[in-house]
mmCIF file of the N, C-alpha and C atoms, coordinates in Angstrom:
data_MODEL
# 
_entry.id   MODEL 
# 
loop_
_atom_site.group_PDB 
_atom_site.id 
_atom_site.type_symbol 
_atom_site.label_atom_id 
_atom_site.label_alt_id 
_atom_site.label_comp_id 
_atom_site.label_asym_id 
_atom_site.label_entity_id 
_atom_site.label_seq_id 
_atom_site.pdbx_PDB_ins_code 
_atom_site.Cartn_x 
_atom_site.Cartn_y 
_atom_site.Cartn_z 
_atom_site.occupancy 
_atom_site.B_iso_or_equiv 
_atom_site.pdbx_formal_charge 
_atom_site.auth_seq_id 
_atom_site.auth_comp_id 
_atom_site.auth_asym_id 
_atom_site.auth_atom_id 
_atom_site.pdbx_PDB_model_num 
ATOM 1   N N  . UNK A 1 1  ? 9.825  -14.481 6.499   1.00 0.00 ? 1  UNK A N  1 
ATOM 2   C CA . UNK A 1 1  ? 11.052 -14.073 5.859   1.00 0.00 ? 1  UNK A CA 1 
ATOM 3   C C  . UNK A 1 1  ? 10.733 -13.029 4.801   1.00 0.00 ? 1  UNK A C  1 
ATOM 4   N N  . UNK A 1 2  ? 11.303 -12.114 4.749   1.00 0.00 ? 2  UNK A N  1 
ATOM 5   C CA . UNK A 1 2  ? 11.236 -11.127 4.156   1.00 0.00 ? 2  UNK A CA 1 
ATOM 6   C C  . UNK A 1 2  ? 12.804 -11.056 2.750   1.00 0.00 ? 2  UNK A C  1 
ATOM 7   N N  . UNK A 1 3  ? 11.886 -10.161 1.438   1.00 0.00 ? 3  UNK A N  1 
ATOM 8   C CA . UNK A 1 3  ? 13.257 -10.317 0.571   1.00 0.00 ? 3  UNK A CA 1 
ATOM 9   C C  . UNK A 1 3  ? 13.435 -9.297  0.016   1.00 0.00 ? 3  UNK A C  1 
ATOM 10  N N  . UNK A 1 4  ? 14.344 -8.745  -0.025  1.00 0.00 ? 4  UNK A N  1 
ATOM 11  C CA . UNK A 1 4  ? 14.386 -7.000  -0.443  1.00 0.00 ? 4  UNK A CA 1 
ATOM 12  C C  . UNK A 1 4  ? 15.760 -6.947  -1.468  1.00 0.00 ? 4  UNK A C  1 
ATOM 13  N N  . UNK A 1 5  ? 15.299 -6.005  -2.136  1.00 0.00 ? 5  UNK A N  1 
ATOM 14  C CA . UNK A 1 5  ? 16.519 -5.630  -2.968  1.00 0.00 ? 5  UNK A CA 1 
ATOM 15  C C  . UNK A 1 5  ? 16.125 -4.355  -3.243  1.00 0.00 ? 5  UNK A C  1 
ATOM 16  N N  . UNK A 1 6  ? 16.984 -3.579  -4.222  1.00 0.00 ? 6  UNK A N  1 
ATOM 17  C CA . UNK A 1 6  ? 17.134 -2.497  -4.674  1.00 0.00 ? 6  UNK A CA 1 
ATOM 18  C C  . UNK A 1 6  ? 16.662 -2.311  -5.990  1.00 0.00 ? 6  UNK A C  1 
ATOM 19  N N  . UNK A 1 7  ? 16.413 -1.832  -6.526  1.00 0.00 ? 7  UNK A N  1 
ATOM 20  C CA . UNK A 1 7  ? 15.507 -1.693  -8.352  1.00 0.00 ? 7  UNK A CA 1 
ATOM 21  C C  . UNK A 1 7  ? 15.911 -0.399  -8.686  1.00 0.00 ? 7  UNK A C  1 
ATOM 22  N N  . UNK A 1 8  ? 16.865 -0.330  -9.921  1.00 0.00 ? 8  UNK A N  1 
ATOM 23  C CA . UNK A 1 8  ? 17.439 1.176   -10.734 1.00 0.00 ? 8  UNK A CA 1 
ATOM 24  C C  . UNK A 1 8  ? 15.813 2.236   -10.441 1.00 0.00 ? 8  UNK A C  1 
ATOM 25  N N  . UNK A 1 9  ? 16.274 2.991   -9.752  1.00 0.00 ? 9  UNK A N  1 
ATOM 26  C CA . UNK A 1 9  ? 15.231 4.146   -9.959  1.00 0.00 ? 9  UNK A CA 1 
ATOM 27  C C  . UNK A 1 9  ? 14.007 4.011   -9.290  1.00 0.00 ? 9  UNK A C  1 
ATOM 28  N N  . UNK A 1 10 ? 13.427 2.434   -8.397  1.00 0.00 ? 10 UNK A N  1 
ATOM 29  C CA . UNK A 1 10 ? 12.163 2.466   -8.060  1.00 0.00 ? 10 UNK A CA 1 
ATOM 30  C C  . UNK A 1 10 ? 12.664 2.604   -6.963  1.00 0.00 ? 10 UNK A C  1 
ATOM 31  N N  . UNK A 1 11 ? 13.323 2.297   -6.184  1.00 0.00 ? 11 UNK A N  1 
ATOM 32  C CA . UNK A 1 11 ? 13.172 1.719   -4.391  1.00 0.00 ? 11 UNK A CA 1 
ATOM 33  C C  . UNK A 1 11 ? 13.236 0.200   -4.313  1.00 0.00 ? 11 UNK A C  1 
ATOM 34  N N  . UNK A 1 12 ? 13.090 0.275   -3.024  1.00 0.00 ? 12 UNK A N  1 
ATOM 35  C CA . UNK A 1 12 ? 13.211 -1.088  -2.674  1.00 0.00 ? 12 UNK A CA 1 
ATOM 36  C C  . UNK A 1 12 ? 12.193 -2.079  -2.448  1.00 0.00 ? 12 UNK A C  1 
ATOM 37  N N  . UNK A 1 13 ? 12.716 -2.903  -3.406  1.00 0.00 ? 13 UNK A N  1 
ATOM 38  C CA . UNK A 1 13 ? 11.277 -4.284  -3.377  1.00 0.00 ? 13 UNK A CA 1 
ATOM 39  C C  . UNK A 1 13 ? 11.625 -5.370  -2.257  1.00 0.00 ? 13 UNK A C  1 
ATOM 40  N N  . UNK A 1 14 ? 9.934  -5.329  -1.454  1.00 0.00 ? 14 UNK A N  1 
ATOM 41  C CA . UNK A 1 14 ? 10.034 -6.288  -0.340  1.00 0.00 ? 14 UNK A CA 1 
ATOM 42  C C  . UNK A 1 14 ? 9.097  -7.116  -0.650  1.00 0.00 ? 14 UNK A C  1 
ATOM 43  N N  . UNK A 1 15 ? 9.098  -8.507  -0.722  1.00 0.00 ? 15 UNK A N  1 
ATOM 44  C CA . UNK A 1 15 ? 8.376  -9.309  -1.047  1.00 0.00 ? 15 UNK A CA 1 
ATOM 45  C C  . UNK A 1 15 ? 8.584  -10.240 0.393   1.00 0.00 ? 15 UNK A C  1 
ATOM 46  N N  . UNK A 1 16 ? 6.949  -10.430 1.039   1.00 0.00 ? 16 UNK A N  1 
ATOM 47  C CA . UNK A 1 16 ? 6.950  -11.209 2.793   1.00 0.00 ? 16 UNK A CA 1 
ATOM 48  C C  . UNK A 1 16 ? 6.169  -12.208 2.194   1.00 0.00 ? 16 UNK A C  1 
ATOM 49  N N  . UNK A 1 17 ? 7.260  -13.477 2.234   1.00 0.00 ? 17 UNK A N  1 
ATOM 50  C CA . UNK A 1 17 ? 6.605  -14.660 1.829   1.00 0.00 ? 17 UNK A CA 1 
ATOM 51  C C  . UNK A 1 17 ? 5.594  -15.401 2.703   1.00 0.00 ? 17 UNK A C  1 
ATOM 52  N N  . UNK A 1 18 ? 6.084  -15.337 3.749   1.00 0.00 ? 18 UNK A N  1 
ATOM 53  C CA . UNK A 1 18 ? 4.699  -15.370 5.325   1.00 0.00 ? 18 UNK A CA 1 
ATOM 54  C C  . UNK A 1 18 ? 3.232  -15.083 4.697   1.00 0.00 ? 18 UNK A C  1 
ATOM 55  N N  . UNK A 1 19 ? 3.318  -13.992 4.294   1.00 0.00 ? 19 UNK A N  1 
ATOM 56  C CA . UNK A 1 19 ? 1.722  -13.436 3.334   1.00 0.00 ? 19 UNK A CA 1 
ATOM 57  C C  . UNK A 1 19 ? 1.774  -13.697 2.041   1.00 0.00 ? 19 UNK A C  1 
ATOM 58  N N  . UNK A 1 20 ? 2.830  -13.956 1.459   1.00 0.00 ? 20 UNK A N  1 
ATOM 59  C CA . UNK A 1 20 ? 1.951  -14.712 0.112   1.00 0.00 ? 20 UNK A CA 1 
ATOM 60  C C  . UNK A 1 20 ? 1.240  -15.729 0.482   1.00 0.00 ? 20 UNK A C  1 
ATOM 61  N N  . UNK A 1 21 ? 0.129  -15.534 -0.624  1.00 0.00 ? 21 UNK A N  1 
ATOM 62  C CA . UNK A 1 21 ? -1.204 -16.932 -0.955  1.00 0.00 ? 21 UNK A CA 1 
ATOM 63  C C  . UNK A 1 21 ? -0.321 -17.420 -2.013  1.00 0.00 ? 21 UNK A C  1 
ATOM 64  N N  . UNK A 1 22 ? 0.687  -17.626 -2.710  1.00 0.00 ? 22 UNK A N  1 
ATOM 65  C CA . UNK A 1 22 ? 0.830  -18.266 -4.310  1.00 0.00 ? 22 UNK A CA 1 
ATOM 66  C C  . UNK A 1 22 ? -0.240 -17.750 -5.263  1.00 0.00 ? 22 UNK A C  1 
ATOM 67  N N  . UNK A 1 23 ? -1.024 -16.828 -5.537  1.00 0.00 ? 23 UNK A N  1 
ATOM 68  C CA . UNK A 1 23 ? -1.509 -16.560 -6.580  1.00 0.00 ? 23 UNK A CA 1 
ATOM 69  C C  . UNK A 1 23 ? -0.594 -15.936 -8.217  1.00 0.00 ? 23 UNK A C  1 
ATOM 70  N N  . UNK A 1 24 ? 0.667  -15.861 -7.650  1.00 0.00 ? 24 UNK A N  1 
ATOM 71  C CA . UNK A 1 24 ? 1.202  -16.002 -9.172  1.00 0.00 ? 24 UNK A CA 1 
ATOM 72  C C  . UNK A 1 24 ? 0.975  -14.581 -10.153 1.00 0.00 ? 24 UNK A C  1 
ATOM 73  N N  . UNK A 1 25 ? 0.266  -13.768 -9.246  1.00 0.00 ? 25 UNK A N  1 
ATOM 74  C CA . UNK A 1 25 ? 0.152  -12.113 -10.311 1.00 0.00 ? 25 UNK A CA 1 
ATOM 75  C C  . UNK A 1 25 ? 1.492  -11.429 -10.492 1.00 0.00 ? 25 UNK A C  1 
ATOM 76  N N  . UNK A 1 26 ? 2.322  -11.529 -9.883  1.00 0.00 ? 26 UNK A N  1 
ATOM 77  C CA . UNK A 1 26 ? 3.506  -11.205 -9.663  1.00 0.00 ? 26 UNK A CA 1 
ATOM 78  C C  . UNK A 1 26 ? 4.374  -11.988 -10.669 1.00 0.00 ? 26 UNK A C  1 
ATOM 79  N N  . UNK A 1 27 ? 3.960  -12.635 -11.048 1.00 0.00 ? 27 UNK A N  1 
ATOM 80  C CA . UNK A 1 27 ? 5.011  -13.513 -12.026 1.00 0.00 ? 27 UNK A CA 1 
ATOM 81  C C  . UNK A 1 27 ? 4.318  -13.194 -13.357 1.00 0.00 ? 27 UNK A C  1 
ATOM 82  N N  . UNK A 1 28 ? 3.245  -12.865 -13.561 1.00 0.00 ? 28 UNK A N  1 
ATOM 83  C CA . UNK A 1 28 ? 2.613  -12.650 -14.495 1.00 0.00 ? 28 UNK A CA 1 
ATOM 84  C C  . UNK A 1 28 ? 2.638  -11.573 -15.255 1.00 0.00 ? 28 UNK A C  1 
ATOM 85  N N  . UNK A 1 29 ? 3.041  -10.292 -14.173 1.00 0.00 ? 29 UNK A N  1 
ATOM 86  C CA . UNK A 1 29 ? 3.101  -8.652  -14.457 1.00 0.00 ? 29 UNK A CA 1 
ATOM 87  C C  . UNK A 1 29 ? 4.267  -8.624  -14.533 1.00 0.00 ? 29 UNK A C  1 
ATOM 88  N N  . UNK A 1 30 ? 5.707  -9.622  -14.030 1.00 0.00 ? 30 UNK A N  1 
ATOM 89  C CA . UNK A 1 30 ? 7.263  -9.105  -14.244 1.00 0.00 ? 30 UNK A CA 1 
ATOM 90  C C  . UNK A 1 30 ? 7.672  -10.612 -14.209 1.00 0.00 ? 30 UNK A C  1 
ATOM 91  N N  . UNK A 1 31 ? 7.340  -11.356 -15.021 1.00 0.00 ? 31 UNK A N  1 
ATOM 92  C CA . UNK A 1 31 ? 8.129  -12.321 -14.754 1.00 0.00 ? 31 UNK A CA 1 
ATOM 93  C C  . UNK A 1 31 ? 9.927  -12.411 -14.776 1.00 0.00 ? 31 UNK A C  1 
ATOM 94  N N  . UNK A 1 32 ? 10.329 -11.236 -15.524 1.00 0.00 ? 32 UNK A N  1 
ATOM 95  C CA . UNK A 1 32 ? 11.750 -11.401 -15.143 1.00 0.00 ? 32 UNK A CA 1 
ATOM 96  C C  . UNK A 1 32 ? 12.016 -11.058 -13.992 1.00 0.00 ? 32 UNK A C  1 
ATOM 97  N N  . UNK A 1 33 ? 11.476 -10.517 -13.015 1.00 0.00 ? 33 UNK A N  1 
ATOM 98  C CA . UNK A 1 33 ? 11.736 -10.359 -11.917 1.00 0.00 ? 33 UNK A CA 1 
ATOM 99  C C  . UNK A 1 33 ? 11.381 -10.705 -10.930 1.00 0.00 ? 33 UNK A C  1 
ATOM 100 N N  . UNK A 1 34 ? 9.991  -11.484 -10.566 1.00 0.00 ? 34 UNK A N  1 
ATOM 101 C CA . UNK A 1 34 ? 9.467  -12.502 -10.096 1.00 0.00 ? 34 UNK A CA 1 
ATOM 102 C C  . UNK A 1 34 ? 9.197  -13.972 -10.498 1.00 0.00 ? 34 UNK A C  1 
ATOM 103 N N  . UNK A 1 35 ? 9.221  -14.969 -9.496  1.00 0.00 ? 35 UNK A N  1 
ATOM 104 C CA . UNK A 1 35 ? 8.970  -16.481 -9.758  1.00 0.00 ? 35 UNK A CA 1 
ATOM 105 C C  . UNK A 1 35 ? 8.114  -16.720 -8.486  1.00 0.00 ? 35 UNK A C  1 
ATOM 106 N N  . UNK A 1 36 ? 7.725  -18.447 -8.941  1.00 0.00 ? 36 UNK A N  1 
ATOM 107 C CA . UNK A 1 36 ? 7.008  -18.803 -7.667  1.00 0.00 ? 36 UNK A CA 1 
ATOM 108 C C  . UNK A 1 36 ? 8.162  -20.108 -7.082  1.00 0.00 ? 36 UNK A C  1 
ATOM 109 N N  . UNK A 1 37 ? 8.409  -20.436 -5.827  1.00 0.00 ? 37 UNK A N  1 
ATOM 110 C CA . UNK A 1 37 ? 9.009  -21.671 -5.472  1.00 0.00 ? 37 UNK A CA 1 
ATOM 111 C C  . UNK A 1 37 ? 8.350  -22.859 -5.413  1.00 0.00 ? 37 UNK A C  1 
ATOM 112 N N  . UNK A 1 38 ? 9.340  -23.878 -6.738  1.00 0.00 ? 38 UNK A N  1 
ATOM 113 C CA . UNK A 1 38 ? 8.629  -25.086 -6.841  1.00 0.00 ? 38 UNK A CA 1 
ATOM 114 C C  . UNK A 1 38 ? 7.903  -25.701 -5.498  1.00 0.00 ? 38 UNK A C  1 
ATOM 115 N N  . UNK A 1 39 ? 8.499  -25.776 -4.150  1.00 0.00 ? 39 UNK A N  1 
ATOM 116 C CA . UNK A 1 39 ? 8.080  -26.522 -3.236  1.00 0.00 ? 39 UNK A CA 1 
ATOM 117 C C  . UNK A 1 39 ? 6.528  -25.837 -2.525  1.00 0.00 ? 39 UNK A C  1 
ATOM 118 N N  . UNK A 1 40 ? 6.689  -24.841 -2.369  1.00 0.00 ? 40 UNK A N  1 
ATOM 119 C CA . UNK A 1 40 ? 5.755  -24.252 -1.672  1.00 0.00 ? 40 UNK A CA 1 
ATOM 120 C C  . UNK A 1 40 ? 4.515  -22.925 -2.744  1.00 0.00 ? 40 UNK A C  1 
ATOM 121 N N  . UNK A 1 41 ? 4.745  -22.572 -3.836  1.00 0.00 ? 41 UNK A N  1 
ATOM 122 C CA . UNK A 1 41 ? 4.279  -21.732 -4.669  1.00 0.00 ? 41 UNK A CA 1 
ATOM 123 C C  . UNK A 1 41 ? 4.565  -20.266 -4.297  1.00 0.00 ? 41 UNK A C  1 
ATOM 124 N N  . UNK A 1 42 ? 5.254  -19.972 -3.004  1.00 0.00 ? 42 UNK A N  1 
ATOM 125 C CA . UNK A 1 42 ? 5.221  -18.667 -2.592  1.00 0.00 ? 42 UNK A CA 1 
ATOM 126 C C  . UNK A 1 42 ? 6.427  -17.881 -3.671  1.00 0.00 ? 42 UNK A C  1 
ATOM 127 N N  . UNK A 1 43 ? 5.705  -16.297 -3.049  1.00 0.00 ? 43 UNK A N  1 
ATOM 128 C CA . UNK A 1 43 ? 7.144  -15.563 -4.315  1.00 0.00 ? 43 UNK A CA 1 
ATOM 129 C C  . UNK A 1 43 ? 8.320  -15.731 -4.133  1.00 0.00 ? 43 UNK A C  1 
ATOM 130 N N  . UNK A 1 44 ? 9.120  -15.520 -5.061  1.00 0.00 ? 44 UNK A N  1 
ATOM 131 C CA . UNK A 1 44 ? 10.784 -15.428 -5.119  1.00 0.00 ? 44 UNK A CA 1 
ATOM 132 C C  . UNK A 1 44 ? 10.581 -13.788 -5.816  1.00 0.00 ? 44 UNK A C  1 
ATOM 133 N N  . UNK A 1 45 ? 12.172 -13.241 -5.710  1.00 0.00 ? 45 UNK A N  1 
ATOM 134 C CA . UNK A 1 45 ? 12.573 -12.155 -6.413  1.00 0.00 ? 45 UNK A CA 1 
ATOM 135 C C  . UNK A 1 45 ? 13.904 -12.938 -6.971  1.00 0.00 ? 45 UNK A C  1 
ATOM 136 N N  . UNK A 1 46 ? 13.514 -12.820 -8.399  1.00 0.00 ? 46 UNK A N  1 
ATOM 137 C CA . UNK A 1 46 ? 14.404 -13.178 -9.131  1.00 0.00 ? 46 UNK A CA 1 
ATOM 138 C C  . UNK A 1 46 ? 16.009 -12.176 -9.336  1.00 0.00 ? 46 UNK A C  1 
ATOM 139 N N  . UNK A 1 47 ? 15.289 -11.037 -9.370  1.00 0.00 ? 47 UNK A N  1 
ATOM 140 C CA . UNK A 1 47 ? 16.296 -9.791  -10.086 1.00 0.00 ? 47 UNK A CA 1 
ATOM 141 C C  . UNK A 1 47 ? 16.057 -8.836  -8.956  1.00 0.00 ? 47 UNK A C  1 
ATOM 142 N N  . UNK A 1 48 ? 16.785 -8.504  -8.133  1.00 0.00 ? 48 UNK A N  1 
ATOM 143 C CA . UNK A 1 48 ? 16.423 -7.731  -7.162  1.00 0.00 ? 48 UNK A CA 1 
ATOM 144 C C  . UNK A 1 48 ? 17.636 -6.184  -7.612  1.00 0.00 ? 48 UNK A C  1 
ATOM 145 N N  . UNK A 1 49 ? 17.949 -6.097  -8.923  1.00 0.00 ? 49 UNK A N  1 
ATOM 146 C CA . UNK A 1 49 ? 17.911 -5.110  -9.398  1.00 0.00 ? 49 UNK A CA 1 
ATOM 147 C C  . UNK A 1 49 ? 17.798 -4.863  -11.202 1.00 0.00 ? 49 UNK A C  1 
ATOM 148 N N  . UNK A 1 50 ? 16.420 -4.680  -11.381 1.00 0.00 ? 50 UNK A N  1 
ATOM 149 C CA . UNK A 1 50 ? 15.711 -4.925  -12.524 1.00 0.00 ? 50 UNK A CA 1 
ATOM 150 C C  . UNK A 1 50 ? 16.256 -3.698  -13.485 1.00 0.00 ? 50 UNK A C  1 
ATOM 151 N N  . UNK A 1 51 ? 16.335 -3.609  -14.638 1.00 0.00 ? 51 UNK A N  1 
ATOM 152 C CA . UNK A 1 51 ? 16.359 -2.669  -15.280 1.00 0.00 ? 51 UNK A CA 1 
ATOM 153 C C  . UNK A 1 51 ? 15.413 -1.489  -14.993 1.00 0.00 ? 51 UNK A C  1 
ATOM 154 N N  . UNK A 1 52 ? 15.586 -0.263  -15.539 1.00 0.00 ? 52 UNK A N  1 
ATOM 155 C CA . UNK A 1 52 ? 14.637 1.195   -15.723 1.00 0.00 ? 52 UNK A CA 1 
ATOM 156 C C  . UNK A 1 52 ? 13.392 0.441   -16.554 1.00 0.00 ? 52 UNK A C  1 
ATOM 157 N N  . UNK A 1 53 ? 13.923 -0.034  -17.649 1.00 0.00 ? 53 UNK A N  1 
ATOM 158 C CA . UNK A 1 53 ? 12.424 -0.536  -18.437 1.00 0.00 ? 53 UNK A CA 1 
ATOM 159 C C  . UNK A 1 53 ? 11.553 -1.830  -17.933 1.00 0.00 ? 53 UNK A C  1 
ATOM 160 N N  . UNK A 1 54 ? 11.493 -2.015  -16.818 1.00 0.00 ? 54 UNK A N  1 
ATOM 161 C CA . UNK A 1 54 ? 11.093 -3.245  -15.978 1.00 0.00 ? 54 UNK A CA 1 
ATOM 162 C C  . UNK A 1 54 ? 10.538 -2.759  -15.047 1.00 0.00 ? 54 UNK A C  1 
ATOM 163 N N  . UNK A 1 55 ? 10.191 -0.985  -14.382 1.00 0.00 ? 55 UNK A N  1 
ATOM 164 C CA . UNK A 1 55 ? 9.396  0.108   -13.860 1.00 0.00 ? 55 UNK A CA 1 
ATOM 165 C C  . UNK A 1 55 ? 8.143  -0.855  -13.681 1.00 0.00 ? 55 UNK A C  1 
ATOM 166 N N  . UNK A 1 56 ? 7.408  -0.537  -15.144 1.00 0.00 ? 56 UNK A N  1 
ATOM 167 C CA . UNK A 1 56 ? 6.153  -0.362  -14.838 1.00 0.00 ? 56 UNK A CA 1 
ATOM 168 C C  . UNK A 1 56 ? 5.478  -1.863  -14.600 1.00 0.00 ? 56 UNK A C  1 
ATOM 169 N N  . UNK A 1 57 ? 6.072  -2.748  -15.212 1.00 0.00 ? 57 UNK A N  1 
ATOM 170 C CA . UNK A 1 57 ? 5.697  -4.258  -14.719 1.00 0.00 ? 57 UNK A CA 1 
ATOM 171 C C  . UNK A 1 57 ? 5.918  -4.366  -13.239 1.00 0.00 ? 57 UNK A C  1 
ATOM 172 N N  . UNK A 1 58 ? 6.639  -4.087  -12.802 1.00 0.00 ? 58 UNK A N  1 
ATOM 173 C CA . UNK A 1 58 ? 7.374  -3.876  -11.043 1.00 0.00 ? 58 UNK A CA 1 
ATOM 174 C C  . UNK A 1 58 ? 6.159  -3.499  -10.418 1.00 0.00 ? 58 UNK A C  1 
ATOM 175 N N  . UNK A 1 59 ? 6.044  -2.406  -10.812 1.00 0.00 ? 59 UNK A N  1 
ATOM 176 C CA . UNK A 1 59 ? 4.377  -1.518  -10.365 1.00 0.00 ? 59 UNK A CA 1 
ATOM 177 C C  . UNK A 1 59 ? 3.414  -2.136  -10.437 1.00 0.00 ? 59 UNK A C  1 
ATOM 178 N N  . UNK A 1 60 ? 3.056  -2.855  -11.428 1.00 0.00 ? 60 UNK A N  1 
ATOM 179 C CA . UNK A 1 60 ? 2.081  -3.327  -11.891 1.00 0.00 ? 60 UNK A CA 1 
ATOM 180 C C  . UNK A 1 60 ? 2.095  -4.626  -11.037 1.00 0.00 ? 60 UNK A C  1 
ATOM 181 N N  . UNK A 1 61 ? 3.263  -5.785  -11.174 1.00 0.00 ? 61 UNK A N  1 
ATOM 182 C CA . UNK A 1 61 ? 3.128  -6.834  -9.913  1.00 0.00 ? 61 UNK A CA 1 
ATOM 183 C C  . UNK A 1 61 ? 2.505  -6.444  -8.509  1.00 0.00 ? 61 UNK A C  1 
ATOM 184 N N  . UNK A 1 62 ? 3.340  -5.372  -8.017  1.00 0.00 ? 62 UNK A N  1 
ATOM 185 C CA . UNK A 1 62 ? 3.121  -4.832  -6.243  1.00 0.00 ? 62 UNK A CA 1 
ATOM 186 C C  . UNK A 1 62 ? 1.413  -4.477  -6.109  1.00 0.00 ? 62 UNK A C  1 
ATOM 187 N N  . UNK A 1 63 ? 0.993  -4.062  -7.220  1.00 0.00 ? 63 UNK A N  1 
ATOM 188 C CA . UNK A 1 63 ? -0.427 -3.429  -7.010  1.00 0.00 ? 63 UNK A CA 1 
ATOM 189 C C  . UNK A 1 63 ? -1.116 -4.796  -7.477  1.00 0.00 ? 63 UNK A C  1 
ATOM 190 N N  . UNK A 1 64 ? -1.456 -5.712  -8.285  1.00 0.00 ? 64 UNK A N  1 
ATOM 191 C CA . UNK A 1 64 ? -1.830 -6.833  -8.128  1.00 0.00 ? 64 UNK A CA 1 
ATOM 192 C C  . UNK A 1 64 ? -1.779 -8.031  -7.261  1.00 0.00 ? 64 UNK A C  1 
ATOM 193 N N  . UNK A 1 65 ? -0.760 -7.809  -6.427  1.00 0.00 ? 65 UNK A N  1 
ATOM 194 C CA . UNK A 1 65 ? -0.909 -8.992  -5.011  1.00 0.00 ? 65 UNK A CA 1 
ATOM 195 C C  . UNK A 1 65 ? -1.953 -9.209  -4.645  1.00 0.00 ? 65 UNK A C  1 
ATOM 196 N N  . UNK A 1 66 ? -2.323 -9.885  -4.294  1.00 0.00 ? 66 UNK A N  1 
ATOM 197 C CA . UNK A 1 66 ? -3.878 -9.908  -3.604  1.00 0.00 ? 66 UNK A CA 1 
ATOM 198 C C  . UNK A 1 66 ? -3.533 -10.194 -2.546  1.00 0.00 ? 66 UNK A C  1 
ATOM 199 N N  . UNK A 1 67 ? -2.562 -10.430 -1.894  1.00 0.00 ? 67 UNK A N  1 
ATOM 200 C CA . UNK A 1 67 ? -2.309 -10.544 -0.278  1.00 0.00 ? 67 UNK A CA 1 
ATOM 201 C C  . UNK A 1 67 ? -1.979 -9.320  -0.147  1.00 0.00 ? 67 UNK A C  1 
ATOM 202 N N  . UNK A 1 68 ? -0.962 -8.509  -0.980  1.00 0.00 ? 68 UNK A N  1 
ATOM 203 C CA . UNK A 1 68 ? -0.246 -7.494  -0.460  1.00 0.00 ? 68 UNK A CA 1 
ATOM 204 C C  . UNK A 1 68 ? 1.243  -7.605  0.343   1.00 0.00 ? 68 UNK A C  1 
ATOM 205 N N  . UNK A 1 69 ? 1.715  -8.957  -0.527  1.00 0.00 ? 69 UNK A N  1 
ATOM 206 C CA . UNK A 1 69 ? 2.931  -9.531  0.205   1.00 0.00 ? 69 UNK A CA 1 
ATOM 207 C C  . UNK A 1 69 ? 4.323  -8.539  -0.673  1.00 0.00 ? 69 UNK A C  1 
ATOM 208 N N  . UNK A 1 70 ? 3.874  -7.721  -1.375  1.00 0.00 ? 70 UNK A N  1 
ATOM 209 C CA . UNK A 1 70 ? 5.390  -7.366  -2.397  1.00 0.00 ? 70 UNK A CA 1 
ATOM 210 C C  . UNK A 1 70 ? 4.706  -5.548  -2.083  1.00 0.00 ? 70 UNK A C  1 
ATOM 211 N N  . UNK A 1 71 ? 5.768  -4.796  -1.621  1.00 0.00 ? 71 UNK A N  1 
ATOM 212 C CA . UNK A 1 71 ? 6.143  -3.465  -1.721  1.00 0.00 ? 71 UNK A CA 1 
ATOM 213 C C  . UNK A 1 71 ? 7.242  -2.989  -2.040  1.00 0.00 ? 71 UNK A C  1 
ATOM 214 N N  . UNK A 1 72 ? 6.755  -1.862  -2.283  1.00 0.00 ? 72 UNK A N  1 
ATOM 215 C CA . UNK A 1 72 ? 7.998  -0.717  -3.059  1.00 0.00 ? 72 UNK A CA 1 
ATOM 216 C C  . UNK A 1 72 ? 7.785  0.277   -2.567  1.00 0.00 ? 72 UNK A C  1 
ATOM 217 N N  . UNK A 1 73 ? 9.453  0.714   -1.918  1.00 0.00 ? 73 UNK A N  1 
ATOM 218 C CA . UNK A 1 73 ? 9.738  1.678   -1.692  1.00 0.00 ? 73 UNK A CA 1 
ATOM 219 C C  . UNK A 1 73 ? 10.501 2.789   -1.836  1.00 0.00 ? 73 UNK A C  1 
# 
């Protein structure tokens, strides 16, 4: 399952929970805009349209995945 939204000014964030591991970098670099799900640890998108000043954490989550489960486009 795949989760996409729109983000002021970045593109569109896809987060493929199939390939998350739960490592949680993503919640760490934007937590307002990422979570993990209590049952399983995989990502959620909280805000699937984040503020302009929520950019570079956004960036900063997608490039820390270590699966490579969250892109922007």
């Amino acid at each position: 399952m795949t989760v996409a939204g729109r983000t002021s000014g970045l593109g569109e964030i896809s987060a493929e929970r199939e390939r998350c591991v739960g490592a949680g970098q993503c919640v760490l670099a934007a937590p307002a805009v990422f979570d993990q799900d209590e049952e399983d640890g995989l990502v959620r998108v909280l805000d699937e349209d984040p503020p302009a000043s929520g950019a570079d954490a956004v960036r900063e989550a997608v490039w820390a995945c270590p699966s490579g489960a969250l892109t922007l486009r």
